[in-house]
C-alpha positions as CSV (number, residue, x, y, z in Angstrom):
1,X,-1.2,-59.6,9.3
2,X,1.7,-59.4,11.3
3,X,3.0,-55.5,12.2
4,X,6.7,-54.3,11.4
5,X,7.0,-52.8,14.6
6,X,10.0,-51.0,13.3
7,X,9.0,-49.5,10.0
8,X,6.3,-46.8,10.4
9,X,4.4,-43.9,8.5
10,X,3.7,-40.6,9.6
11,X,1.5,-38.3,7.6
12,X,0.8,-34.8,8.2
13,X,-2.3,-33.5,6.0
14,X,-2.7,-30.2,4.8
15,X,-6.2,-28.1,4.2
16,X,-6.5,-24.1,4.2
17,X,-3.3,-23.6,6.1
18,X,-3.7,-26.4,8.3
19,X,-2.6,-29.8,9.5
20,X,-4.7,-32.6,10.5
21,X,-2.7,-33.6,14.0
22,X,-3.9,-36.2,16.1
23,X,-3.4,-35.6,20.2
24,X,-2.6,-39.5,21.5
25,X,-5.1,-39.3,24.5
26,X,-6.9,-42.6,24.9
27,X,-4.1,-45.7,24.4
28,X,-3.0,-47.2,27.2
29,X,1.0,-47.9,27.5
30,X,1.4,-45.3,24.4
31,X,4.9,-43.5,23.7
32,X,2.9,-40.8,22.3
33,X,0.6,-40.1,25.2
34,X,-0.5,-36.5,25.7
35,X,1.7,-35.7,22.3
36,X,0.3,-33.9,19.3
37,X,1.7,-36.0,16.2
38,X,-0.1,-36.6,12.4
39,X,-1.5,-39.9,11.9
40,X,0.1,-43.2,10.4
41,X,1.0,-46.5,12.0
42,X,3.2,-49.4,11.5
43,X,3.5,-51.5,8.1
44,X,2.2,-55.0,7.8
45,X,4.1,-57.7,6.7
46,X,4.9,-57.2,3.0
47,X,3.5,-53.4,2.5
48,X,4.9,-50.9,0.9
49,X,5.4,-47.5,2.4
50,X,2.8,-45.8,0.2
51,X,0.1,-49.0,1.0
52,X,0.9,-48.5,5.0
53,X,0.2,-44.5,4.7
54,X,-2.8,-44.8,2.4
55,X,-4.1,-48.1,4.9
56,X,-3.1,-46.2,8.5
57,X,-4.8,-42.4,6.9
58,X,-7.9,-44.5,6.1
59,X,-8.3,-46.5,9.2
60,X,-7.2,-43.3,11.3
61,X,-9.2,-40.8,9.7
62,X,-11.8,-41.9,7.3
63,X,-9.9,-40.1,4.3
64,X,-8.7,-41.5,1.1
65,X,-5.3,-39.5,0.2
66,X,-5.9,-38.4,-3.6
67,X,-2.0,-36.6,-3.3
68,X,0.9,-37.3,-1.0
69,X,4.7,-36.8,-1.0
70,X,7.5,-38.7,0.7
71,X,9.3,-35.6,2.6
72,X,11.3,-37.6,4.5
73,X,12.8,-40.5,6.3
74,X,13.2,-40.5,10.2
75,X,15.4,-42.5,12.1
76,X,13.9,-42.2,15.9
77,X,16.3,-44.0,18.5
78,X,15.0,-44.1,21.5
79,X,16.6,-45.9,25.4
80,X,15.8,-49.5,25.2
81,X,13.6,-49.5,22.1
82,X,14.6,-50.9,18.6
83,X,15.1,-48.1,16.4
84,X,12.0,-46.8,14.3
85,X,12.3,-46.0,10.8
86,X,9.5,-43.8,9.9
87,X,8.2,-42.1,6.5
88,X,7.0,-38.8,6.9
89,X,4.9,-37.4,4.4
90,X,2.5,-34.5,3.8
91,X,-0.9,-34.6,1.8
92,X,-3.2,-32.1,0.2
93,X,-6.0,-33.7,-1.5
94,X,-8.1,-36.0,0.0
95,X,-11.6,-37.4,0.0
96,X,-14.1,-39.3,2.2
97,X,-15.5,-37.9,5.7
98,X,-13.6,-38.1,8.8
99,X,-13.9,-40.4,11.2
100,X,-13.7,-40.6,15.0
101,X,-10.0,-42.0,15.8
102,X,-9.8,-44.5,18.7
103,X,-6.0,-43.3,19.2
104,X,-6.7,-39.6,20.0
105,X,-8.5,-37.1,19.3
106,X,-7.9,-35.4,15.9
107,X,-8.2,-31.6,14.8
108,X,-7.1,-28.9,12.6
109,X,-4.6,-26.6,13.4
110,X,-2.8,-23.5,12.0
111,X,0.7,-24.4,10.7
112,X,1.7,-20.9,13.0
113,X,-0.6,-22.9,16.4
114,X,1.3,-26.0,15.7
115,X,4.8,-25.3,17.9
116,X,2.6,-24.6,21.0
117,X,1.3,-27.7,20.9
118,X,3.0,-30.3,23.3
119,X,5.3,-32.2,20.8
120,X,8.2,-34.6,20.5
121,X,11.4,-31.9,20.4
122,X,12.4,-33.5,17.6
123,X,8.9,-32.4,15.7
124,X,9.9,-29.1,15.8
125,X,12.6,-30.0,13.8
126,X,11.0,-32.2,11.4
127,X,8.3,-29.2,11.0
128,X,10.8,-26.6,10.3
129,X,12.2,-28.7,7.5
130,X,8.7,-29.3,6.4
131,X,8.3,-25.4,6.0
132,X,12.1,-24.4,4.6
133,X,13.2,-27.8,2.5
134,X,12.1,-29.0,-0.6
135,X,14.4,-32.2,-1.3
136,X,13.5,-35.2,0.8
137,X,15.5,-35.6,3.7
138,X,17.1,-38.1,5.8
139,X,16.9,-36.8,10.0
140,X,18.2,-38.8,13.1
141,X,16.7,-38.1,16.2
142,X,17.6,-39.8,19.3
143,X,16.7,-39.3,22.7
144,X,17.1,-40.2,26.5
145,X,14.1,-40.6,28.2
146,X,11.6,-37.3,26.6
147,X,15.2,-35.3,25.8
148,X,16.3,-35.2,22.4
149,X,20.3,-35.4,22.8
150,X,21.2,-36.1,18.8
151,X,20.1,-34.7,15.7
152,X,21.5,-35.4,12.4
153,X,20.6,-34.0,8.9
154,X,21.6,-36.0,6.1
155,X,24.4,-37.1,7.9
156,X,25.8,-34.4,9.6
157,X,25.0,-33.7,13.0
158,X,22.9,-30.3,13.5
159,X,23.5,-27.9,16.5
C-alpha cells in the first residue's frame, strides 16, 4: 500500500509511570536520528488514524493497544518539507510481548527522565500538555533547521 507521507501517528504508551520511547538510532537518512520520540508511522492509503496507530504500535513494538486516546493533533512545519499532520495519542493497556524495533532502540522511561532525553523542542511542549491538559489539543510547531521558531496552541501563538 501506498504511505501518506504527510499524515502520521505518534503514540506514547504508558506502564508504572513510564513511557515506552523509542531512540531513532539505526535508519539511514532519518529526521529523527539520535531523537527520543514514541512510536507510530505514516498512514496507508485509505486508513484511519486509529488503524495507522494500532498497525504502526504492532509492527513497532509487538503490542496490541487494548486502550488509547487521541490527545492531540500536531501540525509539524518543517524548511523544505511538506507539512506533517500527526496524531498524538497515549495508551495504557496493552497486550502481546515486545518486539525488537528495526527503527531504534526502544525503552522505558520515567515520565520525570523523559526531558533529559535529546528531543524535538517542540516535545517538550507536546509532553507538558500531555501532563497539565485534558481536552484534546490542536499545536503548531514549526522550525528552521533543529530550532523551533513557532508554537501555536489552538490557535494562538504561545511565548
Amino acid at each position: 500500500m501506498k504511505a501518506r507521507r504527510n499524515l502520521s501517528t505518534l503514540c506514547y504508551i504508558e506502564k508504572n509511570g513510564k513511557y515506552l520511547m523509542l531512540h531513532r538510532i539505526k535508519k539511514a537518512n532519518d529526521i529523527n536520528k539520535g531523537k527520543w520520540i514514541g512510536v507510530g508511522g505514516h498512514f496507508e492509503q485509505n486508513e484511519t488514524p486509529e488503524e495507522c496507530l494500532l498497525r504502526e504500535v504492532k509492527e513497532e513494538t509487538g503490542f496490541i493497544l487494548k486502550e488509547f486516546r487521541l490527545r492531540g493533533i500536531l501540525t509539524f512545519l518543517a524548511d523544505n518539507l511538506p507539512a506533517e499532520y500527526i496524531f498524538l495519542y497515549t495508551a495504557h493497556q496493552f497486550t502481546g510481548e515486545q518486539v525488537q524495533c528495526d527503527e531504534g532502540v526502544l525503552e522505558w522511561i520515567k515520565k520525570e527522565d523523559i526531558s533529559s532525553l535529546s528531543l524535538w523542542e517542540g516535545d517538550r511542549v507536546f509532553f507538558h500538555l500531555l501532563d497539565t491538559t485534558e481536552s484534546v489539543f490542536s499545536l503548531k510547531l514549526r522550525y528552521e533547521g533543529d530550532r523551533l521558531v513557532e508554537k501555536v496552541l489552538n490557535g494562538v501563538p504561545m511565548t
